[in-house]
VODREN-524627 format. One line per field, with one value per residue (C-alpha): residue in three letters; x, y, z. Coordinates in steps of 0.25 Angstrom, whole numbers, plus 5000, padded with zeros to 4 digits. Last residue first. Layout:
// VODREN-524627
aa: c(ala ...)
u: c(X ...)
v: c(Y ...)
w: c(Z ...)
END
This chain:
// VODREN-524627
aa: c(unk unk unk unk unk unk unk unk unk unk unk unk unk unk unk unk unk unk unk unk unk unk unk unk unk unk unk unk unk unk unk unk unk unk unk unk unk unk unk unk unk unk unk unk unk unk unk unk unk unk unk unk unk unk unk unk unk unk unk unk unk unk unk unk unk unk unk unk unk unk unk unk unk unk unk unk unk unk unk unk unk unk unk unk unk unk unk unk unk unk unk unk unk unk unk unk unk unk unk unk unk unk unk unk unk unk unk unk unk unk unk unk unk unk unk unk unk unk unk unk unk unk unk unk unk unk unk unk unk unk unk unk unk unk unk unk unk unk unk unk unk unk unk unk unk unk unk unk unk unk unk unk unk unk unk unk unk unk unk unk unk unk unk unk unk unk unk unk unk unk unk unk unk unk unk unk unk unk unk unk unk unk unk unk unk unk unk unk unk unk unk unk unk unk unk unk unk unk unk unk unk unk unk unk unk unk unk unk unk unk unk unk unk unk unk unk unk unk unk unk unk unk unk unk unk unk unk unk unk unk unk unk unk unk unk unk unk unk unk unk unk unk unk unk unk unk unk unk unk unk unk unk unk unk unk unk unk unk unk unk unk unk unk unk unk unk unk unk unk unk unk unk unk unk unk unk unk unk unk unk unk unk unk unk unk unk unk unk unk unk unk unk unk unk unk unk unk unk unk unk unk unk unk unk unk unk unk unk unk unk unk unk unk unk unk unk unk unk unk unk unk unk unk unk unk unk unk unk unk unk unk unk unk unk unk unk unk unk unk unk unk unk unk unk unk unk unk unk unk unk unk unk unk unk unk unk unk unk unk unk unk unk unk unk unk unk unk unk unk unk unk unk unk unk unk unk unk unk unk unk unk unk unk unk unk unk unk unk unk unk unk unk unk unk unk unk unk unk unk unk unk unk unk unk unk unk unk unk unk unk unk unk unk unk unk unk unk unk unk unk unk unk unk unk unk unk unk unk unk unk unk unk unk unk unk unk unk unk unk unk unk unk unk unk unk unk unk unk unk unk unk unk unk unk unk unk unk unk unk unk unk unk unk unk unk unk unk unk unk unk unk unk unk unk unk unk unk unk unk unk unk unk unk unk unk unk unk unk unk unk unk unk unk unk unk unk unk unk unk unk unk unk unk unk unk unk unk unk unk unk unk unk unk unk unk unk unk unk unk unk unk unk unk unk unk unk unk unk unk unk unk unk unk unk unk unk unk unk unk unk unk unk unk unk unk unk unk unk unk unk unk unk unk unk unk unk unk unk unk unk unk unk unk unk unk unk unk unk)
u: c(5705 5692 5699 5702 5693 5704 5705 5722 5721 5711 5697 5689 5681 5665 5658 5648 5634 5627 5618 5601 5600 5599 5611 5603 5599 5616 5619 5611 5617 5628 5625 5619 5633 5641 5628 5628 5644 5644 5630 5639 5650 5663 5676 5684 5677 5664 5665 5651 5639 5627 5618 5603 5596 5587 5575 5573 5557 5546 5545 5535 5544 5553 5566 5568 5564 5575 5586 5592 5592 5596 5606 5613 5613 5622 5630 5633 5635 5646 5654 5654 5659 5671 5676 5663 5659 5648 5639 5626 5613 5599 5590 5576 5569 5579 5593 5594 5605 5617 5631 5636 5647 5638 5627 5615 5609 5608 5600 5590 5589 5586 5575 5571 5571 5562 5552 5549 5546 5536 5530 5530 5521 5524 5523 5527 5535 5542 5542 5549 5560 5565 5579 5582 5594 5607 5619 5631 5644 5656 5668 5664 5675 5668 5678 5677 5670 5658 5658 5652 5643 5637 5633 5628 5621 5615 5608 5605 5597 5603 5595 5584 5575 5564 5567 5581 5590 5599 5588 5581 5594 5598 5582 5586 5600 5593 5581 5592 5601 5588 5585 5599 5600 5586 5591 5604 5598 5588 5599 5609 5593 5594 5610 5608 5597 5606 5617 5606 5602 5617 5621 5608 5610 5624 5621 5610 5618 5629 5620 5617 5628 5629 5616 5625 5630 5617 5609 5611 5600 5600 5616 5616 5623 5611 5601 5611 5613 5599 5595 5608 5599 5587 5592 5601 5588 5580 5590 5592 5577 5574 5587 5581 5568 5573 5579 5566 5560 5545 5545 5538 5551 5559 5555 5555 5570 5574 5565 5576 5587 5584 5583 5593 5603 5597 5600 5615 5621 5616 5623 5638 5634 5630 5643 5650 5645 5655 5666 5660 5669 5681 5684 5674 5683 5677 5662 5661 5663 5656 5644 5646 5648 5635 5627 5630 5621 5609 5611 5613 5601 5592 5595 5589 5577 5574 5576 5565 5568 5564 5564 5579 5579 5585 5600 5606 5601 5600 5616 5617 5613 5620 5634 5630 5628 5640 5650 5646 5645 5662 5664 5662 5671 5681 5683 5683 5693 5701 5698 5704 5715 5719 5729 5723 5719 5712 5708 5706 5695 5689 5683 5670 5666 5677 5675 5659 5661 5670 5660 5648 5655 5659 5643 5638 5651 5648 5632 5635 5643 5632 5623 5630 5626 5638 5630 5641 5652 5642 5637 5649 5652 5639 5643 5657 5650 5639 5649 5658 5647 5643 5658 5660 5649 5656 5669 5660 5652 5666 5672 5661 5663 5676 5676 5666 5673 5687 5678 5671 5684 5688 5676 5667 5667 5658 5659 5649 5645 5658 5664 5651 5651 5657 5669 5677 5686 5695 5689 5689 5687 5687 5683 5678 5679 5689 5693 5709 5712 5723 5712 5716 5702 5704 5700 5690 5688 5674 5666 5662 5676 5687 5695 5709 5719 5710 5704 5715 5722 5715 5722 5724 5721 5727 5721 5722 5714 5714 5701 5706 5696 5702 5698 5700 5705 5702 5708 5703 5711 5706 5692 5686 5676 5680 5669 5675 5675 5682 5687 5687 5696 5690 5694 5694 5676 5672 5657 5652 5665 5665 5660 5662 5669 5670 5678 5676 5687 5686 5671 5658 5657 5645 5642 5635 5630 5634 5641 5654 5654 5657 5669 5677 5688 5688 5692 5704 5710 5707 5713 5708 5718 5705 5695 5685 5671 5663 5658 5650 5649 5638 5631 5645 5648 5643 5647 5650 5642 5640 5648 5644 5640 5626 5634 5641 5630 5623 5634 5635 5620 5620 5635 5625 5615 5623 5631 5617 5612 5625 5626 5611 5613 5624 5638 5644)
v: c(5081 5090 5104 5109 5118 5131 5132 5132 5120 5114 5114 5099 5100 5102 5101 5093 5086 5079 5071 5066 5073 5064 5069 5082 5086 5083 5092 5103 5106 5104 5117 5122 5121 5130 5140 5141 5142 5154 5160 5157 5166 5158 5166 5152 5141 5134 5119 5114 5104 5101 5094 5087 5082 5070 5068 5053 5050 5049 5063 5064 5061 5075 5069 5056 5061 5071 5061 5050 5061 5074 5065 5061 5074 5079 5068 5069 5085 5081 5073 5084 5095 5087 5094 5099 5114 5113 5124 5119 5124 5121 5120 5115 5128 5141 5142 5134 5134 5124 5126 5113 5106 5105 5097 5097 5108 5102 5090 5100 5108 5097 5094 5108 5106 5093 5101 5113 5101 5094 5107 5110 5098 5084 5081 5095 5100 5087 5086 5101 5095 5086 5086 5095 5104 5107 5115 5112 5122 5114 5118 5130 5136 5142 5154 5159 5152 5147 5162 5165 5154 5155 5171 5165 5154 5165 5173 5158 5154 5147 5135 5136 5126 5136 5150 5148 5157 5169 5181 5174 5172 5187 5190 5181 5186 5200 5197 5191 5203 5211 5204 5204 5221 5224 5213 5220 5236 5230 5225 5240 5247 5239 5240 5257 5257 5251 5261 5271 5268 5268 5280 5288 5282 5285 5299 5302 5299 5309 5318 5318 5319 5335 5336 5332 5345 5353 5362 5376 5382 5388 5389 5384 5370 5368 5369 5362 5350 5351 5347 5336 5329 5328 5324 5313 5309 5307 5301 5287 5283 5291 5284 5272 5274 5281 5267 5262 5273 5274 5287 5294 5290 5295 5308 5309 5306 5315 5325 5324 5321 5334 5343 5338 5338 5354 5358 5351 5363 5374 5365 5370 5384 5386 5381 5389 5403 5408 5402 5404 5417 5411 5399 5396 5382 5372 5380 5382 5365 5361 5368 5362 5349 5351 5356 5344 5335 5344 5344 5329 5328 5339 5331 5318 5324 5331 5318 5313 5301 5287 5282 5279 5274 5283 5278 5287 5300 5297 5293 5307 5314 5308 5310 5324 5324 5315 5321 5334 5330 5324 5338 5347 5337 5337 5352 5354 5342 5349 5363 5357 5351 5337 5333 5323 5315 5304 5307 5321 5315 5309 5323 5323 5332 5327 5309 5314 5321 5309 5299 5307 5310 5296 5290 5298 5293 5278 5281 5288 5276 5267 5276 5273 5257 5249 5236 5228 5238 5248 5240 5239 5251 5255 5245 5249 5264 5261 5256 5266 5275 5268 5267 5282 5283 5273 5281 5296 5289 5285 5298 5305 5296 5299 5313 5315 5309 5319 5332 5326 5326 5339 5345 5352 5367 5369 5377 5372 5386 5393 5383 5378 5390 5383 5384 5393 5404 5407 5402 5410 5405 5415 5408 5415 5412 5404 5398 5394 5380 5383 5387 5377 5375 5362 5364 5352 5349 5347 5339 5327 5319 5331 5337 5343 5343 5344 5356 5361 5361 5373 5382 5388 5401 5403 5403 5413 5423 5434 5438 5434 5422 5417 5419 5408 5409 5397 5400 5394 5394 5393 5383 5372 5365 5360 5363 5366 5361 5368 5361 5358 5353 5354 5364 5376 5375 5381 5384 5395 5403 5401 5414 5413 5421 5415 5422 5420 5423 5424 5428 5423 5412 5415 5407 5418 5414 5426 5439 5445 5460 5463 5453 5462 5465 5450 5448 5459 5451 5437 5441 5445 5442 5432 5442 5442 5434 5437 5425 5424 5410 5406 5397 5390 5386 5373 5364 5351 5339 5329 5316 5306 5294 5294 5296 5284 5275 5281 5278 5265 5262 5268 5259 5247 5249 5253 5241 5232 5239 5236 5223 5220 5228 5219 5223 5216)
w: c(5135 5141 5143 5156 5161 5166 5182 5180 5187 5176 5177 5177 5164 5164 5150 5157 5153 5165 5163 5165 5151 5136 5129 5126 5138 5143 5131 5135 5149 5144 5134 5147 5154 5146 5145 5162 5163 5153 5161 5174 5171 5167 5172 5175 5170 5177 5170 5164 5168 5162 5168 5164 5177 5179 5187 5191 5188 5194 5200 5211 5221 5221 5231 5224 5210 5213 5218 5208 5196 5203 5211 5198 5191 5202 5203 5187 5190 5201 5193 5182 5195 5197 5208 5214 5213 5203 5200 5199 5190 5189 5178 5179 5177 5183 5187 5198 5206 5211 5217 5219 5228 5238 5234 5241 5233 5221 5226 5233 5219 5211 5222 5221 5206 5206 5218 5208 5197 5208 5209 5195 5192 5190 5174 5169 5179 5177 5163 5164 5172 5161 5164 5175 5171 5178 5173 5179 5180 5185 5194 5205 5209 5222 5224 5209 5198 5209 5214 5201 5197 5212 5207 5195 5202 5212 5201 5193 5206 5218 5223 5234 5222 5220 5223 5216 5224 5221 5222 5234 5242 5241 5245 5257 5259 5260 5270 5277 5276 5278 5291 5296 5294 5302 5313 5314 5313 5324 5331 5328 5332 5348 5348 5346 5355 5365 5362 5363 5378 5382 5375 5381 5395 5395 5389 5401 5411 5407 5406 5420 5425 5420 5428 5442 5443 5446 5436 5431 5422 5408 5408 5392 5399 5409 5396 5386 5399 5403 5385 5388 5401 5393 5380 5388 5396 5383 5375 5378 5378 5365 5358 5361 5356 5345 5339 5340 5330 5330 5322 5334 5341 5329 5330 5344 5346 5333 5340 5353 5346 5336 5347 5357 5342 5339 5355 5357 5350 5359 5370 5362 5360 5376 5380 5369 5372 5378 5369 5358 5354 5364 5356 5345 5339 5349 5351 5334 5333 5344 5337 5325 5332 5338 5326 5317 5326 5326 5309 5309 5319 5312 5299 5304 5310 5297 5290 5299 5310 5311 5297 5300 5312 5323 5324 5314 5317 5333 5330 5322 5334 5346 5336 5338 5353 5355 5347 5352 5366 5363 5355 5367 5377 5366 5366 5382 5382 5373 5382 5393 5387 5389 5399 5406 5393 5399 5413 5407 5396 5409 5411 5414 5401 5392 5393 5395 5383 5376 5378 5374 5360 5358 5364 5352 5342 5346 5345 5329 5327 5331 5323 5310 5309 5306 5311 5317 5321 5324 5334 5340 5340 5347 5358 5361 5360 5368 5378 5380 5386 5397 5399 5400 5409 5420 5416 5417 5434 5439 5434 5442 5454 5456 5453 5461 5473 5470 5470 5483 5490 5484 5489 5479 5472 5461 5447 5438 5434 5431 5421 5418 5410 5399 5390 5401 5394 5406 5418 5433 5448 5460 5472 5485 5500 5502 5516 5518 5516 5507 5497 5486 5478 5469 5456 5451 5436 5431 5421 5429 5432 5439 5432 5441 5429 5416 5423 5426 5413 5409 5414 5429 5437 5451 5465 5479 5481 5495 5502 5514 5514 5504 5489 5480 5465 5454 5440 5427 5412 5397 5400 5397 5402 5415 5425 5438 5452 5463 5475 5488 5498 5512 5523 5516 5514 5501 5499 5508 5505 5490 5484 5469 5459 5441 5432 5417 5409 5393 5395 5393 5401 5408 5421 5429 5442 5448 5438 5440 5438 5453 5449 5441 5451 5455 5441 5441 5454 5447 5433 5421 5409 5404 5403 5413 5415 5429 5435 5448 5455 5464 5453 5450 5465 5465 5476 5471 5470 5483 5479 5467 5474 5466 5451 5455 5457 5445 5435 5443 5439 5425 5421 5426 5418 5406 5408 5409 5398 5387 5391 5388 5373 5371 5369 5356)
END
């Protein structure tokens, strides 16, 4: 299993080359999305009857409230013909996109493409890159239209950058999602892992968080299209919208489940299943809604998110107050990635703009926060370990006390009746012997009850060191054995021998040998032990009667069949 150490030292190290490449990332792109102005059309509306409408066309005005949105731009301070530049675009989905360019003639030149361009020219980070085919020639204005965008980062992320620094960024943006990816791979080895030993429910709650964050930043980077290069657009645009619901929801129920359980109200508890069922609900109505939610989708989806911050946030303090240990953890891993998703809702609902690199940020935060928790995940499964261990011992102490003679250590008549069981079966105990101390009582009597407590213990000690027995006391001076040996009457005879030559030995006070009464019988197929125990006491009496200090046995040799074969 991954250890806690391991897991630091990778996270330490994943966080530095993160930062390292994150540092050699090239000078960001040149954004032209502010200056644009966007005017929305119908779809059959072409360049030459959009630029007839353009005096209605609005600056600064994301909206993606139309079925066509056509987006005009000055680009002659920005553009230079001698260098290959390109535009960068926000690959949400979309129906179709153009791209026209004005010379300096006042001519245009370009075309209008599907979807699939985005998935052919994507670029690592959440954009795809169009390359701007000018001939050369100086261009002085861009024309740039989407039919039925998803989000209105479509016209506000737009940017122009250099070719050359359009390939650098990708390199070291895919360098920065795989190192990512792997930071967050191993939680999930290690959550399963957990999971496999202990079966707590919150691993698998952690395993389907880190799933759902996993697959956005697979979606949102677009490393899905390394993988499946000819995926749809708006596939990936649907899974990418399920992967932050999967995660934000799975992010609820693992609080739920991971906070100790006196740590958090019923209240609390609910509002987390309730926050948690609002996102897929949510999800659900944006993914079947088509044109009719369409516009209002982006700001629909980050609604959704507001109830689970709410409830994360109070769940958090709750349970701190509470003096939960597990909340300390979850406390320390989710105050950045709270922080930086509330910007995200606020940027996302169009409140304020704010530069590229605050998408990054996020990213950091939910490493940190899956790596944080995973370790408060091992830190609770330990306690979870140790809490478990101590009631299993606790249990197989009580277990030991229901089955055990408190005096001599030997098994009790509960746990001789259970030995007597097995012993028919997979033990095949042979004989049943009935032991009873012959004139205890005179012993109490004369020596005390201490020196009688220590006669049975020493009974017991001799007991106990012979393996082919199974021995118990069943209450005053009577003890049982179930005898395993082949000759079990052979072993009786021994048996009463060494209580007699040994005991006085090992209890001094005694003056006298102590002598033993047995009666032994055969164990038969299908005998209970209260059948075995009256057989044998009627022994049992006749070896008092014939003067004590012998054993009396009925015991036969079984034939192969197993049947007591009778005396000849």
């Amino acid at each position: 299993m991954v250890s806690p150490r391991l897991l630091t030292r990778f996270c330490a190290v994943a966080a530095a080359v993160i930062a390292l490449a994150l540092a050699a990332l090239p000078a960001a792109a040149t954004p032209i999305g502010p200056r644009v102005c966007t005017v929305a059309t119908d779809t059959d509306i072409g360049l030459d009857a959009a630029l007839s409408v353009e005096d209605r066309c609005r600056v600064a005005d994301d909206s993606i409230a139309g079925p066509r949105i056509w987006a005009f731009v000055d680009v002659s301070d920005i553009l230079d013909p001698a260098e290959a530049q390109m535009l960068i675009v926000d690959p949400s989905s979309f129906d179709s996109f153009a791209l026209y360019l004005q010379g300096a003639d006042g001519n245009w030149s370009g075309g209008r493409y599907g979807p699939e361009i985005a998935t052919e020219n994507w670029r690592a980070g959440m954009r795809f890159a169009v390359p701007i085919e000018s001939g050369g020639a100086p261009v002085t204005r861009m024309a740039i239209s989407f039919d039925r965008p998803e989000l209105s980062a479509n016209i506000s992320n737009l940017a122009i950058q250099s070719a050359a620094e359009t390939e650098t960024e990708h390199y070291y943006t895919s360098l920065f999602y795989a190192i990512f990816i792997g930071v967050l791979v191993l939680p999930m080895v290690y959550n399963i892992a957990f999971f496999v030993v202990l079966r707590e429910k919150f691993t698998l709650w952690h395993v389907a968080m880190v799933s759902g964050a996993l697959g956005y930043v697979m979606c949102s980077g677009g490393f899905i299209h390394f993988l499946f290069p000819a995926m749809p657009l708006d596939l990936r645009w649907t899974l990418n919208l399920w992967s932050i619901t999967l995660a934000i929801s799975a992010a609820c129920m693992f609080f739920r489940s991971f906070i100790e359980p006196d740590k958090l109200s019923t209240a609390m508890r609910n509002g987390l299943v309730f926050s948690a069922a609002i996102i897929p609900v949510t999800t659900f109505i944006i993914t079947l809604g088509g044109e009719t939610v369409r516009p209002i989708a982006q700001d629909l989806f980050l609604l959704a998110f507001v109830p689970a911050l709410i409830c994360f946030t109070l769940g958090i303090a709750q349970a701190l107050g509470r003096g939960s240990r597990a909340a300390r953890f979850v406390f320390i891993a989710c105050c950045a990635l709270i922080l930086s998703m509330g910007e995200r809702v606020l940027r996302g609902m169009d409140f304020y703009e704010g530069p590229v690199w605050l998408d990054f940020i996020i990213y950091g935060t939910l490493a940190f926060e899956m790596v944080v928790t995973a370790l408060g995940i091992a830190d609770r499964l330990m306690i979870i370990r140790r809490q478990r261990d101590s009631a299993r011992e606790s249990e197989a102490a009580f277990e030991k006390l229901a089955s055990t003679d408190y005096l001599t250590g030997l098994n009790n008549r509960r746990a001789l009746v259970a030995a007597f069981d097995e012993a028919t079966g997979s033990f095949a105990a042979r004989g049943f012997a009935l032991l009873d101390l012959d004139h205890f009582k005179r012993i109490n009597d004369e020596y005390g009850h201490d020196v009688g407590d220590r006669v049975l213990q020493a009974v017991a000690t001799i007991m106990c060191d012979w393996s082919n027995l199974t021995a118990g006391r069943i209450g005053g001076e009577e003890f049982v054995a179930l005898v395993h040996s082949p000759d079990p009457q052979e072993t009786a005879q021994r048996l009463c021998a060494a209580i007699r030559e040994n005991v006085h030995r090992m209890v001094p006070e005694l003056s006298d040998p102590l002598t033993t009464s047995i009666g032994l019988v055969s164990v038969l197929p299908g005998q209970t032990f209260n059948q075995a125990y009256r057989a044998a006491d009627s022994c049992l009496y006749e070896a008092k009667e014939q003067g004590r200090d012998r054993v009396v046995s009925t015991w036969k040799p079984r034939e192969a069949g197993g049947k007591a074969r009778a005396a000849a």
